[in-house]
N, C-alpha and C positions, 0 to 999 in steps of 0.2 A: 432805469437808473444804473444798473450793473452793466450794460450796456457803457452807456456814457464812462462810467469809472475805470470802465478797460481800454477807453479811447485815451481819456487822461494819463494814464497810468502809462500808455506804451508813449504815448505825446512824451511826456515828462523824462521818459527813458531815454528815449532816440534826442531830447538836449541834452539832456547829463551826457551823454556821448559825445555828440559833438561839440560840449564846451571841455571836454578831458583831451578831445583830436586836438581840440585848437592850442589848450594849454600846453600840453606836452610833446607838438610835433615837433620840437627841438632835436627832444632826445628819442623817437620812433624811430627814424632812418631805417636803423638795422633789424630792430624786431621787426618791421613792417615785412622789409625785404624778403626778410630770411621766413614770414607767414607766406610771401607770394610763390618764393622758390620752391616752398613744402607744396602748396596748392600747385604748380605745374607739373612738381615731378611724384606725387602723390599716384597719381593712376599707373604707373611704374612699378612705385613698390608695393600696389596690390597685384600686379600680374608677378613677380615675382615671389611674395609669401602664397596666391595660388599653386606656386610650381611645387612647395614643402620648403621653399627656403625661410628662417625664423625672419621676423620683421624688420628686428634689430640690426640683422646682421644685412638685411637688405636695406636698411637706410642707412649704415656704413658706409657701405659698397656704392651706392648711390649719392652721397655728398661728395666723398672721395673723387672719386669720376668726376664730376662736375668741378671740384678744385681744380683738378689736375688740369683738364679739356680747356677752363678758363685762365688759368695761369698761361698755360702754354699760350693762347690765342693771342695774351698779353703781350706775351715776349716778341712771338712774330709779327703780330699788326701795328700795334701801338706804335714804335717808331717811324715806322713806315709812316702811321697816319700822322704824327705830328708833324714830322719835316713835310709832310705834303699840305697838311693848314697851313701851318705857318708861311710857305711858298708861294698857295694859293691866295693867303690875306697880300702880302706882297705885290703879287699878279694879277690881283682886283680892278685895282684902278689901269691901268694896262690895256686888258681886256675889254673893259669899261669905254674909255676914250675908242681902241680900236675898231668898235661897235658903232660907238657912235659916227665916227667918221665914216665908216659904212653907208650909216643911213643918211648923213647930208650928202655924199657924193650924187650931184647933180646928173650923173650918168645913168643913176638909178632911182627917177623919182617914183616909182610903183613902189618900192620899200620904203622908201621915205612915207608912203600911204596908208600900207599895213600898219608900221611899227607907230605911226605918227609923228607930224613934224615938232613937235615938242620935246621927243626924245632928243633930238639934235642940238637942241638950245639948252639941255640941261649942263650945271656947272657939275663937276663929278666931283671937283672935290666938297664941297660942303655934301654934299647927298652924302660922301662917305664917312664926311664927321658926325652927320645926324644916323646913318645906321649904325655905325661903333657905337653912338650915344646910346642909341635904343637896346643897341646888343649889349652891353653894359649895364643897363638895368636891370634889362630880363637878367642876365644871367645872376646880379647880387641880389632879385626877390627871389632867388631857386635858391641861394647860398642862404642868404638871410634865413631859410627855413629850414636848412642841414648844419648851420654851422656849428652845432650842439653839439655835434658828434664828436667834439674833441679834435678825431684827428683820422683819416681816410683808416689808420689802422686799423680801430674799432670798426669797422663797416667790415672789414675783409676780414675779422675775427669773429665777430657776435653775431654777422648772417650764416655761415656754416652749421653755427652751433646751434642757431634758432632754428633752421631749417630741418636739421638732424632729431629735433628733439618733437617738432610739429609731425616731421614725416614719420616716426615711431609711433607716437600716440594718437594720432589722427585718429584711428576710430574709436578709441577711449571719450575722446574729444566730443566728438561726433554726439557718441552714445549718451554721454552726460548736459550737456545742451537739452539734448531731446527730452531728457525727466525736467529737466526743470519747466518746462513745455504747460502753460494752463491745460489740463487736463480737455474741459471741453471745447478748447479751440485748436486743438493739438494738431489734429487732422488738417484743419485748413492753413494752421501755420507750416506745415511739413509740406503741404502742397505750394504753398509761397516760395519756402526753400529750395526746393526742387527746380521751381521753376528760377529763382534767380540762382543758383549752382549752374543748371542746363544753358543761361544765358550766359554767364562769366567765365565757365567752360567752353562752349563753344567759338566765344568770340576772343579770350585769352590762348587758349593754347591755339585756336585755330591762325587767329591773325600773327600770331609769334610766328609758328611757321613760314607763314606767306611770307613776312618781313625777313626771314633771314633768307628762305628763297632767293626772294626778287632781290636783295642785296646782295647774296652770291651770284647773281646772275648778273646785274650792272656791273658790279665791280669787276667780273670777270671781262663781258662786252667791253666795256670801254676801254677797260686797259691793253683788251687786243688790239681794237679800232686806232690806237697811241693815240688816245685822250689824254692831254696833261690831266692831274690831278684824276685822274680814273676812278683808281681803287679808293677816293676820299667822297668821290660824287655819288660813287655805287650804294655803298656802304652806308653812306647819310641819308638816302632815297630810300632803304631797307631800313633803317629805325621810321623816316617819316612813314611807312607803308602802312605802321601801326594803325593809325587812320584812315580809310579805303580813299583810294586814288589819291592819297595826298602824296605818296611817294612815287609813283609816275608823273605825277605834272611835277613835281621838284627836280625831280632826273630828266625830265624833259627841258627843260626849261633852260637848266643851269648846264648841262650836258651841250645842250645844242648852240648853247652862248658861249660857252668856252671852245665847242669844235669852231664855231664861223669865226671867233677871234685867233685863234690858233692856227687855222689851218687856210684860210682866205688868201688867194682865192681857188684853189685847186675843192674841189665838189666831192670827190670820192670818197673821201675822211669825214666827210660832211654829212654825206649822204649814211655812209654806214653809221656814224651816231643813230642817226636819226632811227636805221633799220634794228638799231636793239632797242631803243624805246619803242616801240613799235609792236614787239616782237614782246616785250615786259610787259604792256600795258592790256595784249589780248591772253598772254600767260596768265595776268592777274585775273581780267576778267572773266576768262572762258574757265578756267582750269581750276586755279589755285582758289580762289572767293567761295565758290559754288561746290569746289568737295573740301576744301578745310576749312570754311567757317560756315556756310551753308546760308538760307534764306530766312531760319526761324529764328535769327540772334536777338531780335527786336533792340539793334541798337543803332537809329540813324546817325549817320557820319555829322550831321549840324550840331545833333544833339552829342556826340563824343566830343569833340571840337571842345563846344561849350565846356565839359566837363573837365575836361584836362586845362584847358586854360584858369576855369575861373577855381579848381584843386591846386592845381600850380602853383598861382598866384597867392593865392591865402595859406599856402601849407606847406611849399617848395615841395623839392622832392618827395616828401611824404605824399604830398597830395597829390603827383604823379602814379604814386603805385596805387594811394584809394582812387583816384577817379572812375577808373571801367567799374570796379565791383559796384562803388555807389552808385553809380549810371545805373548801372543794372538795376540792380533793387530797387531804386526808385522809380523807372519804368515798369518794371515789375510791379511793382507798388500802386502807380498809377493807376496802369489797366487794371489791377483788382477792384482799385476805387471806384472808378467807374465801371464797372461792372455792374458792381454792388447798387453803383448811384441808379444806370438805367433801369435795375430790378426794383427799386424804392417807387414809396410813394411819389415823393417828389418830384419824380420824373413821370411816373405814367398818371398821374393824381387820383388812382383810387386808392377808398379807405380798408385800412386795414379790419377786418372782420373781430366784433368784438367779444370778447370770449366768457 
């Protein structure tokens, strides 16, 4: 029976939480944010208060920084990237048709085999009204779930200040969690912890890496290679990378459809596209996956996928920044369940010995 009432009890917890997420991810945005920012640059400002520097004055020094790093980034990319969206929305349908015409020319009916002959009969313009359409939705269920925030300035004020205040206090934090802790489950709940921290760690700061990697690396490749829109394909293939291999086949895909409409029919421009996706997609594999996020993260790409869409969807941006940690935990969660399940009776069907 006490058993059972601590199942209820955490049952009953973990709703009340997620009917408070659901209520109030209006106005989360920035406090979420500004929790995420503390949790990446967190291990930071513990090697820094190891050096003798005071805490305080090392998560100063550490928002600061990251202001400044990120304004500036503002200044020089941002217009760069609009005028290049905006360019590329333009030069869609363009490239689109020039594609197509590609593959009907009867001079080349082998591509016409690959690509399929259906590709050739498509109309591009309704296909381009039904993706605006879709893209218009997706993006007002993401707005619909931020637009609480008043106004982008709140974001760019209230995440600093949350981040400053989490990255200060964290192990206060920490340490007061843990008394609240049922005394004789304390232990296994600390080992839960551990292991979902070790998973949202590893797979947060690791994949943040890879992704800005491989997106300084695209964006740098293709815009040597004179890929129209380069630096906007790079870039948007390094946020998709979030996701394993989701941003090599995006750079792949969109990179090499823009070089063959671009650049047809001369092969050279062609060819080297091809040789920096190539050259990203064994960077990511061989290199970048296997020493910054590593093989123990237990978080399969179907099941991330999953998690970011169906957060997204219900939460907008909030539910972008909960996705991975929930992921986590509840696979984490999982495998303890079953754990627990195979060691039961009800799994091996002997009785328990009576006392």
């Amino acid at each position: 029976m006490n058993l059972r009432r601590q199942v209820l009890f955490w049952i009953a917890t973990l709703a009340v939480f997620v009917v408070l997420l659901w209520l109030l991810h209006q106005i989360l945005l920035p406090f979420v944010a500004g929790m995420v920012l503390a949790y990446l640059l967190d291990p930071l400002a513990n090697r820094i208060e190891r050096l003798g520097i005071n805490r305080f004055v090392a998560a100063i020094g550490i928002v600061t920084l990251f202001i400044l790093i990120f304004t500036l980034l503002i200044i020089l990319v941002a217009p760069v990237l609009v005028s290049q969206l905006l360019a590329f929305i333009d030069n869609l349908p363009v490239y689109l048709t020039r594609l197509q015409e590609l593959v009907a020319n009867s001079n080349r009916p082998w591509l016409s085999k690959i690509v399929g002959e259906g590709f050739s009969k498509v109309e591009i313009g309704p296909l381009m009204k039904e993706g605006a359409g879709a893209m218009t939705v997706f993006l007002a269920s993401l707005w619909s779930g931020g637009r609480a925030l008043v106004s982008l300035f709140s974001l760019i004020v209230i995440t600093p200040v949350v981040a400053f205040y989490f990255i200060n206090d964290w192990p206060r934090i920490v340490a007061a969690i843990d008394s609240w802790l049922p005394r004789e489950q304390a232990n296994t709940i600390r080992g839960l912890i551990r292991e979902i921290d070790a998973a949202i760690a590893g797979f947060v700061r690791g994949q943040t890496a890879v992704a800005l990697i491989l997106g300084s690396f695209y964006a740098v490749g293709f815009t040597i290679t004179g890929l129209s829109f380069g630096l906007l394909i790079g870039l948007f293939a390094g946020v998709l990378s979030f996701v394993p291999y989701a941003g090599s086949l995006t750079a792949f895909v969109l990179s090499v459809g823009v070089a063959v409409a671009q650049f047809w029919p001369e092969w050279t421009p062609v060819v080297a596209v091809v040789a920096v996706n190539l050259v990203g997609q064994l960077l990511e594999g061989n290199v970048l996956s296997p020493y910054l996020v590593g093989p123990s993260v237990g978080l399969h790409p179907i099941w991330l996928m999953f998690a970011l869409l169906a957060f997204g969807y219900l939460l907008g941006f909030v539910g972008l920044l909960v996705a991975i940690p929930m992921a986590a935990a509840v696979g984490v969660l999982v495998r303890f369940a079953l754990k627990q399940y195979l060691a039961s009776p009800f799994y091996t069907g002997e009785e328990r010995p009576q006392l």
